[in-house]
Every structure is written in C-alpha cells, then in structure tokens.
PDB file of N, CA, C and O in Angstrom, chain B, residues numbered from 101:
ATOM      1  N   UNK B 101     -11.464   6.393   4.130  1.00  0.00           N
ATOM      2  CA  UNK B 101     -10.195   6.409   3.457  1.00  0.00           C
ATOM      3  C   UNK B 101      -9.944   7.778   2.861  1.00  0.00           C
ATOM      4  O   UNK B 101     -10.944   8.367   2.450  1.00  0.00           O
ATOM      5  N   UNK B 102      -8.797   8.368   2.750  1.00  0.00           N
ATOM      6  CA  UNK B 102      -8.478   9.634   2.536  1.00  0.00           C
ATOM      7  C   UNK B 102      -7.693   9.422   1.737  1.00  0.00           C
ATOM      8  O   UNK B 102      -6.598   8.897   1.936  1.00  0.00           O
ATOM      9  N   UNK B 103      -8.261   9.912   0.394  1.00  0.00           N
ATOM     10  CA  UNK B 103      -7.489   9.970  -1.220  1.00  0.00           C
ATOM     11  C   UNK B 103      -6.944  11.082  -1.847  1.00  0.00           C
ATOM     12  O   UNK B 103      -6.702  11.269  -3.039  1.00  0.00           O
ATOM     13  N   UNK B 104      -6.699  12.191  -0.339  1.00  0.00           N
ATOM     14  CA  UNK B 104      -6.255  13.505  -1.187  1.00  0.00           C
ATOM     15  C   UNK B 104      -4.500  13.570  -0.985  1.00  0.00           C
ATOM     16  O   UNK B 104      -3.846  14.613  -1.005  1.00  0.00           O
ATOM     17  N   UNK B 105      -3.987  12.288  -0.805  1.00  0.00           N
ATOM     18  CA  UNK B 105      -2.679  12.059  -1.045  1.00  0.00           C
ATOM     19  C   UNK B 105      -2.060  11.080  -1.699  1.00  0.00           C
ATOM     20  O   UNK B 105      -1.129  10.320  -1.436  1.00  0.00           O
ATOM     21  N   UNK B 106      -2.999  11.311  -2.897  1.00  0.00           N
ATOM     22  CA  UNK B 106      -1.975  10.635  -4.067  1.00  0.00           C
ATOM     23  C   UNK B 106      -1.122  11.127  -4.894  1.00  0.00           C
ATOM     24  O   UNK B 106      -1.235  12.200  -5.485  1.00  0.00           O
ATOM     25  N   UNK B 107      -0.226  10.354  -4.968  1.00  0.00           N
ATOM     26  CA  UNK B 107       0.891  11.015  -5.627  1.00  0.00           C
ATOM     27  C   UNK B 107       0.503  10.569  -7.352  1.00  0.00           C
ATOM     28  O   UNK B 107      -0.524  10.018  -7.747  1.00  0.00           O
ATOM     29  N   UNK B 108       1.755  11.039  -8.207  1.00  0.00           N
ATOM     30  CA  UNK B 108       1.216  10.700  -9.797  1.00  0.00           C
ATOM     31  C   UNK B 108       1.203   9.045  -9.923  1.00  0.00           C
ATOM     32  O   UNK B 108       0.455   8.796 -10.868  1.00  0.00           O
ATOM     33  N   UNK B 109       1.572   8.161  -9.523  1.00  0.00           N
ATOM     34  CA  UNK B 109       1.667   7.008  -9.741  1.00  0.00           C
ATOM     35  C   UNK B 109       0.157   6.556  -8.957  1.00  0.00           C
ATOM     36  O   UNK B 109      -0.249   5.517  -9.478  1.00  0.00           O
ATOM     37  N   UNK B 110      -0.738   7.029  -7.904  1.00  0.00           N
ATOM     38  CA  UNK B 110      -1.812   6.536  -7.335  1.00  0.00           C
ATOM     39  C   UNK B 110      -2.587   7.343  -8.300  1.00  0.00           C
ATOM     40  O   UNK B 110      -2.665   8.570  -8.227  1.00  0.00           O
ATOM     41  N   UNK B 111      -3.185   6.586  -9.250  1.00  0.00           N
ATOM     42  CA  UNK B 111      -4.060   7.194 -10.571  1.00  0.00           C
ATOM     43  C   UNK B 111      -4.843   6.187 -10.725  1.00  0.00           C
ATOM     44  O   UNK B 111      -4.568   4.988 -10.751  1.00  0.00           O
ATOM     45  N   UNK B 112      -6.207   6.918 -10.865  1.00  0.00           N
ATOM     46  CA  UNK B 112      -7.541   6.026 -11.489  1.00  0.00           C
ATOM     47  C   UNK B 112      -7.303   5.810 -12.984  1.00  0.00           C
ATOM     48  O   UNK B 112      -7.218   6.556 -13.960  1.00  0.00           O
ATOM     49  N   UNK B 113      -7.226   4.439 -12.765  1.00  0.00           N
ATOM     50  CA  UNK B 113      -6.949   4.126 -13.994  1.00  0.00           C
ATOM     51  C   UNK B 113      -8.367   3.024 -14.519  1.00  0.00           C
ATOM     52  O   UNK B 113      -8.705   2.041 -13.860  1.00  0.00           O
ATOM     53  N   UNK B 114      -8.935   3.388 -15.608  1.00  0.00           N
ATOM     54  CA  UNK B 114     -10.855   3.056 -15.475  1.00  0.00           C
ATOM     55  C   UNK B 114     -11.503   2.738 -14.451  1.00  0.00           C
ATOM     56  O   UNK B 114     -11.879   1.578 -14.283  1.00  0.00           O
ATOM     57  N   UNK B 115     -11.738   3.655 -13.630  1.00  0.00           N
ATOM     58  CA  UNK B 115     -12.533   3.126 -12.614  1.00  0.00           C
ATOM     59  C   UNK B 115     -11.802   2.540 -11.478  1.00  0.00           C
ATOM     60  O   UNK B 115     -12.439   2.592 -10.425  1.00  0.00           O
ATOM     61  N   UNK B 116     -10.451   1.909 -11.394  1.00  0.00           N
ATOM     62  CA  UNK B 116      -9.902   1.423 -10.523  1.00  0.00           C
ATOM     63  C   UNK B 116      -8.930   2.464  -9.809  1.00  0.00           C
ATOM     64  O   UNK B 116      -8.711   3.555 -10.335  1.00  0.00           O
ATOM     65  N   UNK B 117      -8.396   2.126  -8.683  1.00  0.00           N
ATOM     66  CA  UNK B 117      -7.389   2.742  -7.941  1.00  0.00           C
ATOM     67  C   UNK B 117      -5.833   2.271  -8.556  1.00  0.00           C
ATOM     68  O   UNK B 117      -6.074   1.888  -9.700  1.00  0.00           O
ATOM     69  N   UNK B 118      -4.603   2.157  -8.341  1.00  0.00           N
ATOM     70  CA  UNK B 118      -3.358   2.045  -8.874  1.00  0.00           C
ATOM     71  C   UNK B 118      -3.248   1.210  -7.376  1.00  0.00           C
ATOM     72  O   UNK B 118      -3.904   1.294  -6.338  1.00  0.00           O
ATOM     73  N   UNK B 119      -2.022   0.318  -7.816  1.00  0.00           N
ATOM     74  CA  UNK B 119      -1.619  -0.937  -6.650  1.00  0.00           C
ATOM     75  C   UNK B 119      -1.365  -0.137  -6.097  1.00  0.00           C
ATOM     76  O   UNK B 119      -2.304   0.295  -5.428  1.00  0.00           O
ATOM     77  N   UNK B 120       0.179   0.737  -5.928  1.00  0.00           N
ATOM     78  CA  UNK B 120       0.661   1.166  -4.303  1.00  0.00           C
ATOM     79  C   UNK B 120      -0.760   2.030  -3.567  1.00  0.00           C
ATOM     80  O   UNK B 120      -0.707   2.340  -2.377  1.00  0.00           O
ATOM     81  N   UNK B 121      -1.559   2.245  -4.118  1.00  0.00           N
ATOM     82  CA  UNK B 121      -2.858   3.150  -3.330  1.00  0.00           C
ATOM     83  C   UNK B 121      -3.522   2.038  -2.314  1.00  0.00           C
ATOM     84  O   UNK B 121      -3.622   2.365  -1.131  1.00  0.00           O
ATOM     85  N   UNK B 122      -3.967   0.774  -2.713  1.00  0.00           N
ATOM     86  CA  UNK B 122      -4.456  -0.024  -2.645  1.00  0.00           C
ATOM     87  C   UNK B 122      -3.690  -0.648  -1.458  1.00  0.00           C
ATOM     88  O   UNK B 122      -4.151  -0.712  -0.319  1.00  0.00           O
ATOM     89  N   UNK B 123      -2.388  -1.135  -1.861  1.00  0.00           N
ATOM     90  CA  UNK B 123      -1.494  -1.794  -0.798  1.00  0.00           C
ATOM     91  C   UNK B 123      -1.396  -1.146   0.687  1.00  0.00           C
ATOM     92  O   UNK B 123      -1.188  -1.629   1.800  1.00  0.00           O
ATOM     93  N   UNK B 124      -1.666   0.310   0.150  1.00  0.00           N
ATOM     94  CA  UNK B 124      -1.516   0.895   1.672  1.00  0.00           C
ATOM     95  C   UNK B 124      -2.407   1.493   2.016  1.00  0.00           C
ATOM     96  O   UNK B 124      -2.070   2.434   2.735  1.00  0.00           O
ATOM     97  N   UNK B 125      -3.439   1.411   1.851  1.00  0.00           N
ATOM     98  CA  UNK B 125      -4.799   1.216   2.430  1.00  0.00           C
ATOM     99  C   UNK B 125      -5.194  -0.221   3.256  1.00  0.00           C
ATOM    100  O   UNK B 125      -5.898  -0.197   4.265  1.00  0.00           O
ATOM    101  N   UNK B 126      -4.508  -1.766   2.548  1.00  0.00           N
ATOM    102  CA  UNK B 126      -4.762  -2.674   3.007  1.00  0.00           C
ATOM    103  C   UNK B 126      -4.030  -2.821   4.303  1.00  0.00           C
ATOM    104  O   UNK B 126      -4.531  -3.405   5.264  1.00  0.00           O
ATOM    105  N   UNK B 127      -2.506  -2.134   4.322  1.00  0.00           N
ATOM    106  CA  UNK B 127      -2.218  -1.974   5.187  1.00  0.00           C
ATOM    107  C   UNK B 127      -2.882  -1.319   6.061  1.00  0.00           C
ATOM    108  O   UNK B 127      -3.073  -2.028   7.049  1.00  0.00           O
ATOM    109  N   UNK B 128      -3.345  -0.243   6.164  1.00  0.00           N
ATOM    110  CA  UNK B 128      -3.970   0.888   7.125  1.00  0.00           C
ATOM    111  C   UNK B 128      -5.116  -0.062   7.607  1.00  0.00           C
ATOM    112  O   UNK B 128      -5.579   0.075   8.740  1.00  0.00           O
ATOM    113  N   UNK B 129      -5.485  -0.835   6.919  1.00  0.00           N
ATOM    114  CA  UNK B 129      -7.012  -1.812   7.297  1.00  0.00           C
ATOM    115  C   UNK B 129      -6.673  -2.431   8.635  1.00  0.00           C
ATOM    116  O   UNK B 129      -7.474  -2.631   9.548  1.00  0.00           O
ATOM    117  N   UNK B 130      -5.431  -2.696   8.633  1.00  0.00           N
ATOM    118  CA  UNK B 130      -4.975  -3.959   9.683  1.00  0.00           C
ATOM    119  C   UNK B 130      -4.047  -5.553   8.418  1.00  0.00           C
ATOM    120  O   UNK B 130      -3.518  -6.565   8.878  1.00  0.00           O
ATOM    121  N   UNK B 131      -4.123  -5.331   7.466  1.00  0.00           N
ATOM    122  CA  UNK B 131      -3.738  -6.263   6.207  1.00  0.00           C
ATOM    123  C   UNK B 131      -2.108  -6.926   6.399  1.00  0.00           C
ATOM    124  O   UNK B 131      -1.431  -6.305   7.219  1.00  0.00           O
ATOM    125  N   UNK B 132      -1.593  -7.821   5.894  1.00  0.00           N
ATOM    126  CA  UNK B 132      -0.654  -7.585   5.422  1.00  0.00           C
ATOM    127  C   UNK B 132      -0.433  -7.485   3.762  1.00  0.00           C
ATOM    128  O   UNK B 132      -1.343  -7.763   2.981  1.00  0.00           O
ATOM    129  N   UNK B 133       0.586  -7.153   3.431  1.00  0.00           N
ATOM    130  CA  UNK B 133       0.776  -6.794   2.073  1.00  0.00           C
ATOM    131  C   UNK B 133       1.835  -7.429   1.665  1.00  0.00           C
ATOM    132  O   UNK B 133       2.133  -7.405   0.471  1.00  0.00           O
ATOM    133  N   UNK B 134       2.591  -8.110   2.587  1.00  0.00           N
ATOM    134  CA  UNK B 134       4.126  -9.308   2.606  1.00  0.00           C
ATOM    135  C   UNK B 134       3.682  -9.918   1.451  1.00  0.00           C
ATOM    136  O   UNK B 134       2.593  -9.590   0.981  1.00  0.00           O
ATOM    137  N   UNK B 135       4.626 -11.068   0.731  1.00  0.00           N
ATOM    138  CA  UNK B 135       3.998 -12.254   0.035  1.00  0.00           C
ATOM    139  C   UNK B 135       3.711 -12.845   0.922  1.00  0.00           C
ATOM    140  O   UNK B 135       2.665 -13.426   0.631  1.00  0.00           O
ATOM    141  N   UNK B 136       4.207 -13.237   2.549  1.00  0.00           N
ATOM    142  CA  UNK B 136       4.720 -14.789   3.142  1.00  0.00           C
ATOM    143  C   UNK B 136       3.008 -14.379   3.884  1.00  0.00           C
ATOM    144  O   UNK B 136       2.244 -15.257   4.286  1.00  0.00           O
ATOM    145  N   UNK B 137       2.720 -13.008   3.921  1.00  0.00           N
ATOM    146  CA  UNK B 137       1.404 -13.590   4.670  1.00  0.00           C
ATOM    147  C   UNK B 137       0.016 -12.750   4.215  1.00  0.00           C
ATOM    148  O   UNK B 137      -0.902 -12.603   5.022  1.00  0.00           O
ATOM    149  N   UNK B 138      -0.067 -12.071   2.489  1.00  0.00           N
ATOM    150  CA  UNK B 138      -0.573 -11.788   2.157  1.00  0.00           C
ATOM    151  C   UNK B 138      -2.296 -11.261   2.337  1.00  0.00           C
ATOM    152  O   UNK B 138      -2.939 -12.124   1.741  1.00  0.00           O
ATOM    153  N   UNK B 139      -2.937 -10.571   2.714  1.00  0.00           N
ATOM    154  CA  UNK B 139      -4.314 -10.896   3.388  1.00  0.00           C
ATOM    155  C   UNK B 139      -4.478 -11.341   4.486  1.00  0.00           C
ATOM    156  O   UNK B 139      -5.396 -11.143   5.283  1.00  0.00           O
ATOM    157  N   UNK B 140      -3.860 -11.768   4.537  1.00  0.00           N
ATOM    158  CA  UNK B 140      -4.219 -12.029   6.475  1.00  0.00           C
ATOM    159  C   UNK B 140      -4.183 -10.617   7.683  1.00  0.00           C
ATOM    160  O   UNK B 140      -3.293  -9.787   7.497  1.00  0.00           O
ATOM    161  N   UNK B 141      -4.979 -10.438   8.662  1.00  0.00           N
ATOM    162  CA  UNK B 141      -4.826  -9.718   9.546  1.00  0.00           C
ATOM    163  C   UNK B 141      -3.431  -9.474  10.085  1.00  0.00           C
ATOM    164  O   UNK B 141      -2.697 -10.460  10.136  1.00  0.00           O
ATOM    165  N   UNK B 142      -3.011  -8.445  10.448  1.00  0.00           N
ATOM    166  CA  UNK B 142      -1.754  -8.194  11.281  1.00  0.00           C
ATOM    167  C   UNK B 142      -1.958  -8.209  12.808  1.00  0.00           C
ATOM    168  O   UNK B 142      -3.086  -7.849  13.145  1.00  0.00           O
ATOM    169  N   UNK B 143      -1.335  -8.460  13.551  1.00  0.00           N
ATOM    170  CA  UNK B 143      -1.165  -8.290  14.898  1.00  0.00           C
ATOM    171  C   UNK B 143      -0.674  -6.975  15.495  1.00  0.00           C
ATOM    172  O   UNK B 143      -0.881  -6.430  16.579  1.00  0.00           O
ATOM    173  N   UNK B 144      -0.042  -6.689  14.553  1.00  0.00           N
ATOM    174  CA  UNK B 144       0.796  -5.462  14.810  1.00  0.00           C
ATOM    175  C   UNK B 144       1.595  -5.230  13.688  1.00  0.00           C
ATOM    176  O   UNK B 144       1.423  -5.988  12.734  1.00  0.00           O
ATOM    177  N   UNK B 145       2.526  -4.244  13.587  1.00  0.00           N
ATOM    178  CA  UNK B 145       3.316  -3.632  12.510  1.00  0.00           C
ATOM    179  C   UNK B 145       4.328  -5.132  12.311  1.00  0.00           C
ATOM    180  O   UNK B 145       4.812  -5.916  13.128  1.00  0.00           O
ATOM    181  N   UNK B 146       4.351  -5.049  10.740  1.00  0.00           N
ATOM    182  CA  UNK B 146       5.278  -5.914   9.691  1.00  0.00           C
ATOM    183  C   UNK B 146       6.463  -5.585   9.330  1.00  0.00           C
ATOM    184  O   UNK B 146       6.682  -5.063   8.236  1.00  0.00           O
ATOM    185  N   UNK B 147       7.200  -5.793  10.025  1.00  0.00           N
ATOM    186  CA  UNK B 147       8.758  -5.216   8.950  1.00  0.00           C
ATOM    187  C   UNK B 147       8.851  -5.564   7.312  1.00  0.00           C
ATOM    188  O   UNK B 147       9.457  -4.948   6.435  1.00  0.00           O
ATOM    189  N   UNK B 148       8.350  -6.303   7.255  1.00  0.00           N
ATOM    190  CA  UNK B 148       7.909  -6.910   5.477  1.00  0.00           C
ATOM    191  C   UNK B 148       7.378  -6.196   4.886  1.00  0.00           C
ATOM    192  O   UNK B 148       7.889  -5.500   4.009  1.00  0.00           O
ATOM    193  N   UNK B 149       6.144  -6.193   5.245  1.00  0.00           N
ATOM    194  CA  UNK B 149       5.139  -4.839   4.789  1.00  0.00           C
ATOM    195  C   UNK B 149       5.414  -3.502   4.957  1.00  0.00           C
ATOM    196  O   UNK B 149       4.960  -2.631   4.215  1.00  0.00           O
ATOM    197  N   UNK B 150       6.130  -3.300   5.889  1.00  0.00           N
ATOM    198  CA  UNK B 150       6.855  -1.837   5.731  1.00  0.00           C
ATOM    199  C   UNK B 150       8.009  -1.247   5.210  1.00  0.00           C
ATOM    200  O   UNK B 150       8.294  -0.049   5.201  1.00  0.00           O
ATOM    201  N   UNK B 151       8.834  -2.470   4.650  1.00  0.00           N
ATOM    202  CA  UNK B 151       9.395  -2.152   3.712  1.00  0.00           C
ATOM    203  C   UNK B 151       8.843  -1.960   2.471  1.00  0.00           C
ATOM    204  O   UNK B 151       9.306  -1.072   1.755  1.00  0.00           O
ATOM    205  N   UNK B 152       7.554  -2.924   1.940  1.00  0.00           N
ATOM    206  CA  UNK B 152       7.471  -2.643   0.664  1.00  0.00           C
ATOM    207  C   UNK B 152       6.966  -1.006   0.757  1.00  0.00           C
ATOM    208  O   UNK B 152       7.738  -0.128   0.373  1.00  0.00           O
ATOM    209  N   UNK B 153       5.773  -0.703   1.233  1.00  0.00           N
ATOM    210  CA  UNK B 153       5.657   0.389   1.284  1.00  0.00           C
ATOM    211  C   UNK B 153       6.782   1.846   1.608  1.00  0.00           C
ATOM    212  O   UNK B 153       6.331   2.983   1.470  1.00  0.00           O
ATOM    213  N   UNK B 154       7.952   1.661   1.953  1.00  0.00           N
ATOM    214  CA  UNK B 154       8.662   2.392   1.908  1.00  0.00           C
ATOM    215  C   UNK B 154       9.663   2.421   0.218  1.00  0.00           C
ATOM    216  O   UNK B 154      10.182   3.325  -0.437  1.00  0.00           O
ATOM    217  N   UNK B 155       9.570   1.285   0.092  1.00  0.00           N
ATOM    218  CA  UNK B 155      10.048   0.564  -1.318  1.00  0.00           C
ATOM    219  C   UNK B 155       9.288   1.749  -2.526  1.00  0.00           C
ATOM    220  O   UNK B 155       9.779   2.533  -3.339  1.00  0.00           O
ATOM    221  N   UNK B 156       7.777   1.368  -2.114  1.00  0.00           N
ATOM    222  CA  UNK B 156       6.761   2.663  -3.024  1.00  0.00           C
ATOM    223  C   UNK B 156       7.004   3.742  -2.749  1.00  0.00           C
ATOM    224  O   UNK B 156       7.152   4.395  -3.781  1.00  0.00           O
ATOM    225  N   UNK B 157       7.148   4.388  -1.775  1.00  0.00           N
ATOM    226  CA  UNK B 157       7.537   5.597  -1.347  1.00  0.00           C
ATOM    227  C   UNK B 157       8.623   6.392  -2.368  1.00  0.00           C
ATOM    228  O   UNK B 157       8.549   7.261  -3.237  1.00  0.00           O
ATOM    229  N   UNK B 158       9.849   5.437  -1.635  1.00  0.00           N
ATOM    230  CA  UNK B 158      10.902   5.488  -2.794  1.00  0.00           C
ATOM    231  C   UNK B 158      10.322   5.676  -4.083  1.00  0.00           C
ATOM    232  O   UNK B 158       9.834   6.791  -4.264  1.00  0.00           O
ATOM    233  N   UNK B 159      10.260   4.922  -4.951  1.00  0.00           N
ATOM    234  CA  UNK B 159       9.880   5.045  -5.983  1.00  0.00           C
ATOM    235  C   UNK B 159       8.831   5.859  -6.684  1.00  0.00           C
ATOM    236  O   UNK B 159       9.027   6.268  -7.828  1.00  0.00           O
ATOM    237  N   UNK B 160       7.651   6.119  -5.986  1.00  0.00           N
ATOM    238  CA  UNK B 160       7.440   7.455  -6.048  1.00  0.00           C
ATOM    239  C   UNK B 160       7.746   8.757  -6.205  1.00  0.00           C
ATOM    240  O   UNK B 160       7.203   9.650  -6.854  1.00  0.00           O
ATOM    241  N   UNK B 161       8.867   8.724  -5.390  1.00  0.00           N
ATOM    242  CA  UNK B 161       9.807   9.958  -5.566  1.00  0.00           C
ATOM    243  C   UNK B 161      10.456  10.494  -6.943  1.00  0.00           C
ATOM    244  O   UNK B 161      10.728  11.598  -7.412  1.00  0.00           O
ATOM    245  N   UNK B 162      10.582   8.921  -7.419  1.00  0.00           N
ATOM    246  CA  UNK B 162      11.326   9.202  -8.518  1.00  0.00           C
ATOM    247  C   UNK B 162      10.865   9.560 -10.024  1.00  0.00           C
ATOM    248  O   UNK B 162      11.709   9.786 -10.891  1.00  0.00           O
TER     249      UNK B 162
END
C-alpha cells in the first residue's frame, strides 16, 4: 500500500489511518465500500463505490 498520497484529511490519528484512506485502499483490495454491499468482494468496478470515493475526492479539495 502506498501512503505517500495523502492528502490533509488522510491523517494518523493515534495510531490509526483516517476513513477516506482506508475506504480506498479497501477499494484497491478488490472491496466494496457501497452500503448495499459493504465488504464483500467486487467483480469488477462499482458505480456506488466510485462515487463515494469521488464524493472524498471532492471534498478533499475543499
């Protein structure tokens, strides 16, 4: 996993990583990150899950 692109919101916060870091790593695993199918393996790319992560993106920015 490659952590030299976090932005200010992906912060160790005691010891832990920050959710959007996490979420899209689970994604990158093969994960989903949807509610409707949470943890479960993907088959392939999620339009669900790729919105939220674009959702973080966004908001990141800001």
């Amino acid at each position: 996993m490659n952590h030299n692109h976090r932005n200010k919101k992906d912060i160790k916060i005691k010891g832990h990583v920050s959710r959007p870091l996490i979420l899209k790593e689970m994604y990158q695993q093969g994960l989903h990150i949807c509610s409707g199918f949470f943890g479960d393996k993907r088959a392939g790319d999620c339009l669900f899950c790729l919105e939220i992560l674009a959702r973080m993106k966004n908001e990141a920015k800001k």
